[in-house]
C-alpha positions as CSV (number, residue, x, y, z in Angstrom):
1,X,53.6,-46.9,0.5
2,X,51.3,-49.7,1.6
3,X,49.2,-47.8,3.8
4,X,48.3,-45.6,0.6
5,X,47.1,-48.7,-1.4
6,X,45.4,-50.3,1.3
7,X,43.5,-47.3,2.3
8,X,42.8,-47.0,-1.7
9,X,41.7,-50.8,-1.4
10,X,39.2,-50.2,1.6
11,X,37.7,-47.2,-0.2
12,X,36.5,-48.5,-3.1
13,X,36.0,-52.1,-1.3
14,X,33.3,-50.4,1.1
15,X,31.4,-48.0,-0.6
16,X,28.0,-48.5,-1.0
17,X,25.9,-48.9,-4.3
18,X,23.7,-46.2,-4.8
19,X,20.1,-46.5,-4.2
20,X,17.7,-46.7,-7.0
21,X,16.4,-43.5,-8.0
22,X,12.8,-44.5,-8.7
23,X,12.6,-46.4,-4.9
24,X,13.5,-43.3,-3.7
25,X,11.1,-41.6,-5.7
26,X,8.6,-43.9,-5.1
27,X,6.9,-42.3,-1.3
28,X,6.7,-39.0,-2.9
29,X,5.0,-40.5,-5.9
30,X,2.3,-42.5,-3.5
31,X,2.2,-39.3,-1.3
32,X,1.1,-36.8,-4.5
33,X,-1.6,-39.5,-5.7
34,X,-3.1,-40.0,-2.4
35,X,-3.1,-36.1,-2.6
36,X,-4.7,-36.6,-6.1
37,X,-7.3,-38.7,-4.8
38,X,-8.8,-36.8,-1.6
39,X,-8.9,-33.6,-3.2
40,X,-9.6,-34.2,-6.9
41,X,-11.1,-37.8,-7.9
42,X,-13.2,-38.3,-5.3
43,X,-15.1,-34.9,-4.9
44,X,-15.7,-35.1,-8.5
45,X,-17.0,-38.8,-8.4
46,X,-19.2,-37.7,-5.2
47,X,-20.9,-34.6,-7.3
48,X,-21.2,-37.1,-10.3
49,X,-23.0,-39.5,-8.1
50,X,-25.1,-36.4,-6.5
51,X,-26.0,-35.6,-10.3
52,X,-27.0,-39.1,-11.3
53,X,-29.5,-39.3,-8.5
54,X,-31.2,-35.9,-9.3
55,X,-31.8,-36.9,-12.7
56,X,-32.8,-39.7,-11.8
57,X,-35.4,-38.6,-9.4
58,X,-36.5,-36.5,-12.2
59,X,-40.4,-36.3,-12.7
60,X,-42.9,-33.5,-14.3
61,X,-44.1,-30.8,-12.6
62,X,-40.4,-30.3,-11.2
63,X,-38.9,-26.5,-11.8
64,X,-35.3,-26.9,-12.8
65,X,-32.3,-24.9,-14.2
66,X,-30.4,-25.9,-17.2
67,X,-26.6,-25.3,-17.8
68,X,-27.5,-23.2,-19.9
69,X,-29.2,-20.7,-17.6
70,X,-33.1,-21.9,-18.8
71,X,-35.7,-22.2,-15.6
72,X,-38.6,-23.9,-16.3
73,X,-41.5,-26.3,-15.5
74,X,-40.2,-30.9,-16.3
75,X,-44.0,-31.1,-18.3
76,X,-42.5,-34.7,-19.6
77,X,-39.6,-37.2,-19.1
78,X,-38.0,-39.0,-21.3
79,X,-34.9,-41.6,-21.8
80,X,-32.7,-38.9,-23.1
81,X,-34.7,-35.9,-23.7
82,X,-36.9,-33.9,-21.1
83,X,-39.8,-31.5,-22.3
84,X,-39.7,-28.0,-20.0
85,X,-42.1,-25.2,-20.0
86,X,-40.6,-22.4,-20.4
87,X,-43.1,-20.0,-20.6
88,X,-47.3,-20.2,-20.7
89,X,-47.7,-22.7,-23.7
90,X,-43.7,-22.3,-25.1
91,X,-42.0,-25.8,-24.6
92,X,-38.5,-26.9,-24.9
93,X,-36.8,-30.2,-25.5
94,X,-33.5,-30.2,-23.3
95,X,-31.0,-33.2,-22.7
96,X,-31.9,-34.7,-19.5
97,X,-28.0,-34.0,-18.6
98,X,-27.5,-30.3,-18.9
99,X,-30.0,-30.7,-16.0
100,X,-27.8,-28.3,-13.4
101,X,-30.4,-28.2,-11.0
102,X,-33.8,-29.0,-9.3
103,X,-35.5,-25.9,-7.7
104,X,-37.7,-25.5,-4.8
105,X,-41.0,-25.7,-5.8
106,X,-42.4,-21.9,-6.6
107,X,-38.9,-20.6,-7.5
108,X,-40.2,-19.7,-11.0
109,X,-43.0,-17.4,-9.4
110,X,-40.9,-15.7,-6.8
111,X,-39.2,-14.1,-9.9
């Protein structure tokens, strides 16, 4: 009967603790926020950037396109608030940042 208590003995005696579950965790975590990051954050940072620049480029006589789906004609700039014709003598006060996007000059015409 001592072989069965000392095989008993060396069982428990050499089993190994059991890793922690967060380490083991922790390379997919790193791998899904690297994931995150290339294909999420920093596209959307890059276009924020992109947008930032436009309106700050921003100067009258510019035709642009509104969020909101409003062409016109930048007739004056301000801080927060950009003036747009719209039509011959119809102006428009906008927020500079529902500014979508600069046309090419003459787009309004070619419509």
């Amino acid at each position: 009967m001592d072989w069965f208590i000392s095989t008993a003995a060396a069982q428990t005696a050499g089993a190994a603790a059991q890793p922690n579950p967060i380490m083991s965790m922790l390379p997919l975590l790193l791998l899904i926020f690297i994931v995150f990051y290339f294909m999420l954050i920093r596209p959307q940072s890059k276009r924020a950037k992109e947008h930032r620049a436009m309106l700050a480029a921003l100067e009258a006589g510019n035709e642009i396109a509104t969020a909101g789906g409003i062409i016109g004609r930048v007739t004056e700039v301000g801080e927060n608030f950009v003036t747009v014709e719209i039509a011959s003598n119809v102006l428009v006060k906008v927020q500079r940042n529902t500014i979508a996007q600069v046309l090419p000059k003459g787009s309004i015409k070619a419509n």
